[in-house]
DRENDO-1510 file (C-alpha; in Angstrom, 1 decimal, always signed):
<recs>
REC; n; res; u; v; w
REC; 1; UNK; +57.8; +14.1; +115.8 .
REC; 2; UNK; +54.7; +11.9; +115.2 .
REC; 3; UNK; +52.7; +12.9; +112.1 .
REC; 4; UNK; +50.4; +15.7; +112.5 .
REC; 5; UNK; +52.3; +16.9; +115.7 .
REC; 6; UNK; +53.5; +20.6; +115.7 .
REC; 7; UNK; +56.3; +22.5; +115.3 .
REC; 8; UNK; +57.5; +23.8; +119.3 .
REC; 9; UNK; +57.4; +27.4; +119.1 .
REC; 10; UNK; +60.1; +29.8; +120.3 .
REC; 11; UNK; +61.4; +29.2; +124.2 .
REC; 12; UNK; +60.9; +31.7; +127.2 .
REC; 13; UNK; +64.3; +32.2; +126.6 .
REC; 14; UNK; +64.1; +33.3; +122.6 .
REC; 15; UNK; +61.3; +35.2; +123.5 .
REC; 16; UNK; +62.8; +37.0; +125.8 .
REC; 17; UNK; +66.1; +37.8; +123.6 .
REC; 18; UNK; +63.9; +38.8; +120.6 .
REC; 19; UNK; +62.1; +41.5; +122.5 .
REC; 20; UNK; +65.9; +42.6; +123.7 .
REC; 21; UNK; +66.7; +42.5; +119.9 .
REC; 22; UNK; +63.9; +44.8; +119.1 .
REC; 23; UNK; +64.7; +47.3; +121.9 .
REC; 24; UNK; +68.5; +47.5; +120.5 .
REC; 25; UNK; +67.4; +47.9; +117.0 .
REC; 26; UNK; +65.0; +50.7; +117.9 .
REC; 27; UNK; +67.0; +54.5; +116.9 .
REC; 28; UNK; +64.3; +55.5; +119.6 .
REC; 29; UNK; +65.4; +53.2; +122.4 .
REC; 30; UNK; +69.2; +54.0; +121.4 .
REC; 31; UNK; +68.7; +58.0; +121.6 .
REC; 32; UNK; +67.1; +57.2; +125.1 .
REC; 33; UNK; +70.2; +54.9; +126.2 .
REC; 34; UNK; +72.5; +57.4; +125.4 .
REC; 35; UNK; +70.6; +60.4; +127.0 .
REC; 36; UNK; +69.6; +58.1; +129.9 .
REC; 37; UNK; +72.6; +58.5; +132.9 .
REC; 38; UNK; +71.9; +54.9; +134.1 .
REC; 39; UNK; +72.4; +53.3; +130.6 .
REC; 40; UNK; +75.0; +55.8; +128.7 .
REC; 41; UNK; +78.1; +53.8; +130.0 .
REC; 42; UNK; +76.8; +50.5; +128.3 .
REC; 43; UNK; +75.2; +52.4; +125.2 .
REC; 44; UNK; +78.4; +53.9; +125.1 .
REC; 45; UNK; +80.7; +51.4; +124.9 .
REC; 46; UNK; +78.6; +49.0; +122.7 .
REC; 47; UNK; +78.6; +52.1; +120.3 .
REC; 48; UNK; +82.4; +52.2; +120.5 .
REC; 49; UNK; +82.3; +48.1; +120.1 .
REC; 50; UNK; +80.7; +48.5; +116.6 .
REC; 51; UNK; +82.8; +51.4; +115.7 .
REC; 52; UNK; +85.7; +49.5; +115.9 .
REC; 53; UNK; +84.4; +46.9; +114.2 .
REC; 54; UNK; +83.5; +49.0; +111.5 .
REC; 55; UNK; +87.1; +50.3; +111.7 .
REC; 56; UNK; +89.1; +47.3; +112.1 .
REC; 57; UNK; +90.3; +47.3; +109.0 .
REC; 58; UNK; +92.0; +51.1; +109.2 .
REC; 59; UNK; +93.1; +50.4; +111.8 .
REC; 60; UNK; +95.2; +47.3; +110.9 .
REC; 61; UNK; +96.9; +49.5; +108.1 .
REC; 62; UNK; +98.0; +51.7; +110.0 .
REC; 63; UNK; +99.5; +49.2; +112.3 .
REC; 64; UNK; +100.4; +48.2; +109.0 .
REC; 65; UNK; +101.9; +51.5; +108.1 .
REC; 66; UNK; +104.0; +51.9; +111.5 .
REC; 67; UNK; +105.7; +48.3; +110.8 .
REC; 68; UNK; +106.4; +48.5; +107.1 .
REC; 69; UNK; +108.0; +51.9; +107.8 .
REC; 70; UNK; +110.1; +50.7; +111.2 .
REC; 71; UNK; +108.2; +53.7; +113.6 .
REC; 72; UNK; +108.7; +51.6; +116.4 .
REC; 73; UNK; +112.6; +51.6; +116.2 .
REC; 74; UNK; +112.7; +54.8; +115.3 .
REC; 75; UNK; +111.2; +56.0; +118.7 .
REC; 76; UNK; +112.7; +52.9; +120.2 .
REC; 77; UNK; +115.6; +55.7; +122.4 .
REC; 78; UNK; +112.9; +58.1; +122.9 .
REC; 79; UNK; +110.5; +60.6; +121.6 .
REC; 80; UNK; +110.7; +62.5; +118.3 .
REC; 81; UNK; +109.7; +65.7; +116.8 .
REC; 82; UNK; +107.5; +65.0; +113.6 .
REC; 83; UNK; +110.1; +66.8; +111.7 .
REC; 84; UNK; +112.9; +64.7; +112.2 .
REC; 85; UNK; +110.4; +61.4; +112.1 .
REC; 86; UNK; +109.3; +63.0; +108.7 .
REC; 87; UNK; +113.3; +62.8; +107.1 .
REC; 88; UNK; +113.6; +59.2; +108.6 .
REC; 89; UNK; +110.4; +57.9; +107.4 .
REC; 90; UNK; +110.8; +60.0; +103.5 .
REC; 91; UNK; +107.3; +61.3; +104.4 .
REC; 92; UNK; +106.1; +64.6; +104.3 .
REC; 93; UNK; +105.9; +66.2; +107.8 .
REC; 94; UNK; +102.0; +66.5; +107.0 .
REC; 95; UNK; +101.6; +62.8; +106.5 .
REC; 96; UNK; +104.0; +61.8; +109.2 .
REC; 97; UNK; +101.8; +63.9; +112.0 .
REC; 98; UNK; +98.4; +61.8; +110.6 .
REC; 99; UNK; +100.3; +58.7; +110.8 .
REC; 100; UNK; +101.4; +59.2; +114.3 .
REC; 101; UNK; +98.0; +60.6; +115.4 .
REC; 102; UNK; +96.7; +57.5; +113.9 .
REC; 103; UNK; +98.5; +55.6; +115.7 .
REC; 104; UNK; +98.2; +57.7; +119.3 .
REC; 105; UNK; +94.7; +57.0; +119.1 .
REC; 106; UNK; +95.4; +53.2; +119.0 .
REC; 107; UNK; +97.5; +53.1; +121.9 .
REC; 108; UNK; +100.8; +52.3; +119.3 .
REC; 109; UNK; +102.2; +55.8; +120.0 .
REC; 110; UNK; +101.6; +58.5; +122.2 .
REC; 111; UNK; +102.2; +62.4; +122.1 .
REC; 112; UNK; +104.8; +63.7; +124.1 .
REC; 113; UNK; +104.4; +67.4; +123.0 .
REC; 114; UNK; +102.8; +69.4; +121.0 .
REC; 115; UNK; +104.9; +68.4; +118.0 .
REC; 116; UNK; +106.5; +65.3; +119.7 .
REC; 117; UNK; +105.9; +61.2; +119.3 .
REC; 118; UNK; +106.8; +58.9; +121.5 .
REC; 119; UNK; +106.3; +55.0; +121.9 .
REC; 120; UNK; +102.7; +53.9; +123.1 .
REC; 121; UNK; +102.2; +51.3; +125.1 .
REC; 122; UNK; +101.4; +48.9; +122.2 .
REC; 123; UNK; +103.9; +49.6; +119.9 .
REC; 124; UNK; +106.9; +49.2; +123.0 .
REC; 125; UNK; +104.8; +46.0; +123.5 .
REC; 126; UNK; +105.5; +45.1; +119.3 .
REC; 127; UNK; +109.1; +45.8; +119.5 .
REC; 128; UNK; +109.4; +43.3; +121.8 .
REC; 129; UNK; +107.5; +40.9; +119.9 .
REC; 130; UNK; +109.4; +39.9; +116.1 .
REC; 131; UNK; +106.5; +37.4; +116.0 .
REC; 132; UNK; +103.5; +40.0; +115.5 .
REC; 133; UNK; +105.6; +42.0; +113.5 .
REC; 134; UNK; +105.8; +39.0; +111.2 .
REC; 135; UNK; +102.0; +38.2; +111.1 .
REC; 136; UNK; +101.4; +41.8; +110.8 .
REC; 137; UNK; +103.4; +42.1; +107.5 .
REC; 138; UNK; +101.6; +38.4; +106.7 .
REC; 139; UNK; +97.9; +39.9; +106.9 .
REC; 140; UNK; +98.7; +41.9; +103.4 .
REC; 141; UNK; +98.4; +38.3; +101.8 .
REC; 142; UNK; +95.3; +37.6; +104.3 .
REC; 143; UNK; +93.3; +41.1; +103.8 .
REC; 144; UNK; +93.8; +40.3; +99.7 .
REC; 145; UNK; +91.7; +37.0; +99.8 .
REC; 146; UNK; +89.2; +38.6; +102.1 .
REC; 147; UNK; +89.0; +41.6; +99.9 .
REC; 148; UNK; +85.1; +40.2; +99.0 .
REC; 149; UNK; +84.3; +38.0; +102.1 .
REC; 150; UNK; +81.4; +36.7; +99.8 .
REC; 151; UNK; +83.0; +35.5; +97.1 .
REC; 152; UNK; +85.4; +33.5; +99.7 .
REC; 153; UNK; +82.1; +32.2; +101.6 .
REC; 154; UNK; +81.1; +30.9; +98.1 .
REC; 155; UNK; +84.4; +29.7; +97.2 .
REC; 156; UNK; +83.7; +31.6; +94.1 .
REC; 157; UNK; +87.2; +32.5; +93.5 .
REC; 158; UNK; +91.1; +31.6; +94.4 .
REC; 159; UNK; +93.1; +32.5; +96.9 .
REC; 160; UNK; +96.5; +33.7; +97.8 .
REC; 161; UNK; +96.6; +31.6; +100.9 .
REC; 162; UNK; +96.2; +28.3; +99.4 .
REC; 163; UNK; +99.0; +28.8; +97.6 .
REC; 164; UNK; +101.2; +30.4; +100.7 .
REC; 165; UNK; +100.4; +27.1; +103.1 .
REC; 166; UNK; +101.3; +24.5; +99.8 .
REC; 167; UNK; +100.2; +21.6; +102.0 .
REC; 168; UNK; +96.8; +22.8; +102.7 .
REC; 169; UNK; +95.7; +20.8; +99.5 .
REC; 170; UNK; +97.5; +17.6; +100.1 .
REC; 171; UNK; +98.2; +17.1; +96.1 .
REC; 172; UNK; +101.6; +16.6; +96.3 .
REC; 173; UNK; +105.1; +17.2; +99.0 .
REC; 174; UNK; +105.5; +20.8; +98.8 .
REC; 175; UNK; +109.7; +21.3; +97.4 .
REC; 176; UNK; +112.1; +23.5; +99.6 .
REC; 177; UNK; +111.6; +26.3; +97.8 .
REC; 178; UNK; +107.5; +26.7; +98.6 .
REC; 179; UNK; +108.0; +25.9; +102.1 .
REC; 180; UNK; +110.5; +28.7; +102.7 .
REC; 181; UNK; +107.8; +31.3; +103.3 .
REC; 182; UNK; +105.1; +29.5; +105.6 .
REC; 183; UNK; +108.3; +28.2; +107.6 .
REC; 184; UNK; +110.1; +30.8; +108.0 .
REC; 185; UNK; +106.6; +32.5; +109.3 .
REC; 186; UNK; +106.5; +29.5; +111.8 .
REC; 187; UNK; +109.9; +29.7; +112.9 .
REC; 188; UNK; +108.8; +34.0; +113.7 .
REC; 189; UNK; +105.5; +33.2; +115.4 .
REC; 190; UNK; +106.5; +29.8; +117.2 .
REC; 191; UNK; +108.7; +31.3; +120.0 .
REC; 192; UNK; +105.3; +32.8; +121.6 .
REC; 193; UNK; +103.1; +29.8; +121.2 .
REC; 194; UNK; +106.4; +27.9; +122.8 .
REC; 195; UNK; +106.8; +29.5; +125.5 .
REC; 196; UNK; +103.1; +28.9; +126.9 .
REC; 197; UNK; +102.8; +25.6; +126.3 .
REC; 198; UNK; +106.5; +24.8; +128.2 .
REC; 199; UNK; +105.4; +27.3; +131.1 .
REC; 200; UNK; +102.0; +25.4; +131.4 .
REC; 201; UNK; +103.6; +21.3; +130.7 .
REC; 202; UNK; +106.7; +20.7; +132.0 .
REC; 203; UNK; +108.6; +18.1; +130.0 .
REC; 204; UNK; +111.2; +17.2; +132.2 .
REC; 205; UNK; +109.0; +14.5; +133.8 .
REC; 206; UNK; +109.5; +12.7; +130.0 .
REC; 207; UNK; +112.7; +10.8; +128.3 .
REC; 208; UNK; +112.0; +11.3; +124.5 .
REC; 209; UNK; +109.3; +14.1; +122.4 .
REC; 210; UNK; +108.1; +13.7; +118.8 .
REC; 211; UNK; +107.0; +16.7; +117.8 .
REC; 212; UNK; +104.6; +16.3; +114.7 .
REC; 213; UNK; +104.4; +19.3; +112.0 .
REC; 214; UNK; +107.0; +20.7; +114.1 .
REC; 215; UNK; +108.5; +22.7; +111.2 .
REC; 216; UNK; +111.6; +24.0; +111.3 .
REC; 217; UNK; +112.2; +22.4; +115.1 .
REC; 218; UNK; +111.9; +26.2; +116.8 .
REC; 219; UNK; +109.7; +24.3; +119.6 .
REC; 220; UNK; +111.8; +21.6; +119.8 .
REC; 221; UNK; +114.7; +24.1; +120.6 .
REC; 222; UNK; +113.4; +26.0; +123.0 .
REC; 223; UNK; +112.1; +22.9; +124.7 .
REC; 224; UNK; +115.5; +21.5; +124.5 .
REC; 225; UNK; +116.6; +24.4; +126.6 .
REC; 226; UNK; +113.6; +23.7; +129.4 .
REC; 227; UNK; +114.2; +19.8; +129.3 .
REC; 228; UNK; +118.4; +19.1; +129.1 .
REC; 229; UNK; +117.5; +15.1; +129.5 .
REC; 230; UNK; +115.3; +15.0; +126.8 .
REC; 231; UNK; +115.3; +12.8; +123.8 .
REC; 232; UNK; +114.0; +14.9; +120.8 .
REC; 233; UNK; +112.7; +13.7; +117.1 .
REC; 234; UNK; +110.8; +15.8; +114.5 .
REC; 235; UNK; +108.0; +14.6; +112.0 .
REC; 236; UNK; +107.0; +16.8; +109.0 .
REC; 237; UNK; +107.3; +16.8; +105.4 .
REC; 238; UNK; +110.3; +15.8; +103.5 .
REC; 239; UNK; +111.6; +19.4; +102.8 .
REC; 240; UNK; +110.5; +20.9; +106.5 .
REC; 241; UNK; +112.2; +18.2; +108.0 .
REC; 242; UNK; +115.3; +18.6; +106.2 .
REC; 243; UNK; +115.7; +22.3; +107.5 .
REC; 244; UNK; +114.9; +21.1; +110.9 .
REC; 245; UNK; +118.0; +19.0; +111.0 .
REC; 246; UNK; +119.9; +21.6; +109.7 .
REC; 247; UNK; +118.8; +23.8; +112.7 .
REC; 248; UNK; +119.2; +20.9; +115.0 .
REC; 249; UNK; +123.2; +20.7; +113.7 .
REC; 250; UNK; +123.5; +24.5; +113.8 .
REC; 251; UNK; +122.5; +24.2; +117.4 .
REC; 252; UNK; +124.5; +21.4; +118.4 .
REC; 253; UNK; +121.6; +19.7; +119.1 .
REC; 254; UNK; +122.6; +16.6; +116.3 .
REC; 255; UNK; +123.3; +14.1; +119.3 .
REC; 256; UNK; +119.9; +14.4; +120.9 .
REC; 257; UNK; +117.2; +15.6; +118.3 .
REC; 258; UNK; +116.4; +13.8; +115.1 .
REC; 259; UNK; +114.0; +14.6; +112.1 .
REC; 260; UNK; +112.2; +12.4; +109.8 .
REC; 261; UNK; +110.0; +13.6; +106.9 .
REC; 262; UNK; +107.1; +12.0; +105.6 .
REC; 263; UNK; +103.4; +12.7; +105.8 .
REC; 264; UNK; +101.1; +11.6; +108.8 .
REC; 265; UNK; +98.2; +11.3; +106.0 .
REC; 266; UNK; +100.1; +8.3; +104.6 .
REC; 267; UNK; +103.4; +6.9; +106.9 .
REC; 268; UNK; +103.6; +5.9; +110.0 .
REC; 269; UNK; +104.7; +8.6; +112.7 .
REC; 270; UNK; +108.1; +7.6; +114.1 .
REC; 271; UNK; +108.3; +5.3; +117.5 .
REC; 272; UNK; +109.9; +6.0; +120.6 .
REC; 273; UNK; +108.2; +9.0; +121.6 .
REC; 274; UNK; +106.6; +8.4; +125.3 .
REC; 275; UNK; +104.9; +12.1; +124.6 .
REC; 276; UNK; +103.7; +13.4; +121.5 .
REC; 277; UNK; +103.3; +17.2; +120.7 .
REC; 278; UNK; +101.0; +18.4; +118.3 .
REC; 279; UNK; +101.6; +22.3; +118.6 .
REC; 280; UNK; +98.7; +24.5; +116.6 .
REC; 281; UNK; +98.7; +21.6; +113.9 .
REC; 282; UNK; +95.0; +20.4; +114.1 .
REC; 283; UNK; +93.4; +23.5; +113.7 .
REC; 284; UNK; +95.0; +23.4; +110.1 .
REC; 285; UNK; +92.9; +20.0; +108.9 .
REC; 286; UNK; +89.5; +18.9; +108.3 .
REC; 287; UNK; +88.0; +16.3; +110.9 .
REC; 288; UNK; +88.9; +13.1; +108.6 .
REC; 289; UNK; +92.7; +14.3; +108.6 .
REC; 290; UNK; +92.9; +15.1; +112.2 .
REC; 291; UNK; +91.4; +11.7; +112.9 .
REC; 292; UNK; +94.3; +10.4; +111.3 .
REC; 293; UNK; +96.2; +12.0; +112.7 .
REC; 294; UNK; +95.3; +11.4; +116.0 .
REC; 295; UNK; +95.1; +7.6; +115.1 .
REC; 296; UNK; +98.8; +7.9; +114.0 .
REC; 297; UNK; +99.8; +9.5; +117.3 .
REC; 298; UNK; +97.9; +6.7; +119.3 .
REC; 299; UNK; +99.4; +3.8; +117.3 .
REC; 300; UNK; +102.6; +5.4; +118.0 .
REC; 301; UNK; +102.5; +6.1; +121.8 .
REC; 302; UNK; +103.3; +3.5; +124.7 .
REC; 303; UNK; +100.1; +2.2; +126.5 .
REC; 304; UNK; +101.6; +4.9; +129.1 .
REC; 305; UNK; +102.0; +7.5; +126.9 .
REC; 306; UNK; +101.3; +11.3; +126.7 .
REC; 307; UNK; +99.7; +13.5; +124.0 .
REC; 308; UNK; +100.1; +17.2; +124.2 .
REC; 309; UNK; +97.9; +18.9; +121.8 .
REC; 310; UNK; +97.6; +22.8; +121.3 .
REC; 311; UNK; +95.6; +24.9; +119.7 .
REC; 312; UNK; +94.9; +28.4; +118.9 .
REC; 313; UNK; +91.3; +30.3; +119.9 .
REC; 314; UNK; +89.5; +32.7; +117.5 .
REC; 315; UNK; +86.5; +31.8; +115.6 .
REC; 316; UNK; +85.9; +34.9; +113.8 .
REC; 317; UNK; +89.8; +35.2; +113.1 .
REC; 318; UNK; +90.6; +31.6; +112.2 .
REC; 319; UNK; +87.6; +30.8; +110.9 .
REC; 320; UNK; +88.1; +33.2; +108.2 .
REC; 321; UNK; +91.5; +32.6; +107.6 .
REC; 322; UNK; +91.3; +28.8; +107.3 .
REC; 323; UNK; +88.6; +29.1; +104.8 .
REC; 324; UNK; +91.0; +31.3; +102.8 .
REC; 325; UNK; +93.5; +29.3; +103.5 .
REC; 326; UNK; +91.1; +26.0; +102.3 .
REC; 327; UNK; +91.4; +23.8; +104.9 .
REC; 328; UNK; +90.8; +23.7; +108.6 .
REC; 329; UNK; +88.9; +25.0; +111.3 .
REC; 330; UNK; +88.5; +26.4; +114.8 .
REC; 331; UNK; +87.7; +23.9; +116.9 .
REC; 332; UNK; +85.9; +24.4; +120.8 .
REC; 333; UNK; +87.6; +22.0; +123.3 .
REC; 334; UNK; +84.4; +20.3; +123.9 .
REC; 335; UNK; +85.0; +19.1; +120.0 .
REC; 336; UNK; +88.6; +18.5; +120.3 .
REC; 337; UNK; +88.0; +16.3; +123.3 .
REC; 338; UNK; +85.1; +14.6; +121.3 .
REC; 339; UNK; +88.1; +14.0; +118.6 .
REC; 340; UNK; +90.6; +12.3; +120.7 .
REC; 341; UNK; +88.1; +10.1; +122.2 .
REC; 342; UNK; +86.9; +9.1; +118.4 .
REC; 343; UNK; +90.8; +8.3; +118.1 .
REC; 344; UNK; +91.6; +6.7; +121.1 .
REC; 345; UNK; +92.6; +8.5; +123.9 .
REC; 346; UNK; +91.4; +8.9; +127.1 .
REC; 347; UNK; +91.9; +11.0; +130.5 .
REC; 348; UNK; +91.8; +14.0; +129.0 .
REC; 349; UNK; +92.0; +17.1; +130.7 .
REC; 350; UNK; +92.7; +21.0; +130.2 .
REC; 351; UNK; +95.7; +22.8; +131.2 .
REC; 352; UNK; +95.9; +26.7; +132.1 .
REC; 353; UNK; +98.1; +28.7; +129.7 .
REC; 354; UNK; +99.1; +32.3; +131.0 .
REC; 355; UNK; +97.5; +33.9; +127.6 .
REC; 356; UNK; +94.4; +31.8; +126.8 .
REC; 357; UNK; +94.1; +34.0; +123.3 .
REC; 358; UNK; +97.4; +32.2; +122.1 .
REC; 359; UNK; +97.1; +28.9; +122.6 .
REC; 360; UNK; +94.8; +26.4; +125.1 .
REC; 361; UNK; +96.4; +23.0; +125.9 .
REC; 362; UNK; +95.3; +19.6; +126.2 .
REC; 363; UNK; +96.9; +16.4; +127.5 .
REC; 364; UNK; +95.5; +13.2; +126.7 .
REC; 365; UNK; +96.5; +9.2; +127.1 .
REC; 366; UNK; +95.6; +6.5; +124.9 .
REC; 367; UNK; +92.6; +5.5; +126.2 .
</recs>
């Protein structure tokens, strides 16, 4: 801007939105949007929007509620009076009937009478998903540390999370014992995340995969299972990798599937690899630690190589957690392409995944 020049004042298009802005703020406009037959649907549902917003957090206790106390299973075979629920569940009839109206209204159970419960079509959905029932009973540690959202935006105070994910700091090797929690919440959650990325990649075109943070080796199984031909080899940290090849020898999966520990901050990843998968790691480091990363992965990659990189979406969820959890952050593809060009690579392009919310895939080459 040369010196004396002005400031440019709002666009057409800010304009614009800031007149909208004032109209939805206005109780007078909102009364009229509601009474109005034209607008009601929208005024309705943005009304419901915010509501649930506002609500979100009930709501996830009583999801909360229904998984700590097994509802699901118990209306697994079929519906239930709120008597008998009451004696299975040690809760007063009165209790048990707001529970399960609770959780009728959220689509997790469903009347069938007028003293009768059976499954809704989100909680039959949960029973035949371990993996949310895990992160469900995680969020107690996660709802904790955002128990004053300011203070965590301040960093005023610590938090439970840091201390759950042990390598989040990058002080020291985390022993066996502290990554028994985080891993064996992996090992829960990883079967879903798996299962798009082999649907959408198929890895059969490839002799050997290094998966890197690949925990306790659940995708390394299941891609094992998709792939029979294909080499396997595991990089995470000492103890991780140590029960990986304990899983790997459980599954008689010794003679194709290795796992080294180490840490891609500071060694080398292991060569031999002509893919590299990088499964909902990234989105757990700063930018100078993925660029490593990345770096490591391109050093260790043929000139023909492929990198498979996949990532979770969610800014308001992630974002929140990561800063909990004290390092990371949701990233757009735009900036994860922007990334793997900074490190190296090169025709990069974006693969459909049947559920978009769990994971969106990548696949570079070294540039």
């Amino acid at each position: 801007m040369h010196a004396g020049a002005m400031p440019a004042g709002p666009s057409l298009t800010d304009r614009a939105l800031a007149v909208r802005d004032r109209l939805l703020s206005s109780p007078g406009f909102q009364r009229w949007a509601v009474a109005n037959p034209f607008t009601r649907p929208i005024a309705r549902r943005r009304a419901r929007a915010l509501f649930d917003i506002c609500a979100g957090f009930v709501y996830s206790q009583v999801l909360l509620a229904c998984v700590r106390l097994g509802v699901f299973e118990h209306l697994r075979d079929g519906p239930l009076p709120t008597a008998t629920l009451a004696a299975r569940l040690s809760l007063t009839p009165d209790a048990t009937a707001r529970l399960l109206a609770a959780a009728a209204s959220l689509g997790l159970a469903a009347r069938r009478g007028p003293d009768r419960f059976g499954l809704g079509p989100l909680g039959a959905a949960l029973l035949g998903n371990p993996a949310i029932t895990a992160m469900v009973e995680h969020h107690a540690l996660v709802y904790a540390d955002l128990g004053d959202p300011v203070a965590l935006l301040r960093r005023e105070r610590s938090t439970a999370l840091a201390a759950y994910w042990p390598y989040a700091t990058g002080d020291s090797a985390p022993s066996a014992a502290e990554i028994a929690p985080y891993t064996a919440l992996m090992s829960a959650s990883q079967p879903l995340v798996a299962a798009e990325v082999l649907d959408a990649y198929d890895l059969r075109r490839h002799r050997c995969l290094l998966d890197v943070g690949g925990g306790d080796g659940t995708f390394l199984a299941a891609a094992a299972a998709r792939a029979p031909n294909l080499r396997l080899m595991l990089f995470d940290l000492p103890a991780v990798a140590d029960r990986a090849a304990a899983r790997f020898a459980a599954a008689g999966l010794s003679a194709r599937a290795a796992a080294t520990g180490g840490s891609f901050l500071t060694d080398p990843l292991p060569a031999g690899a002509d893919i590299i998968s990088l499964i909902r790691v990234v989105h757990d480091h700063d930018d100078n630690a993925v660029i490593t990363l990345l770096r490591a992965a391109r050093a260790a990659l043929p000139p023909d190589g492929t990198l498979l990189l996949a990532e979770p979406i969610g800014d308001a969820y992630f974002g929140f957690y990561l800063l909990a959890m004290g390092s990371g952050r949701p990233r757009t593809p735009e900036r994860l392409e922007s990334l793997l060009r900074e490190a190296g690579f090169g025709a990069i392009r974006r693969v459909k995944t049947h559920t978009p919310l769990l994971v969106r895939l990548l696949v570079a080459r070294p540039a």
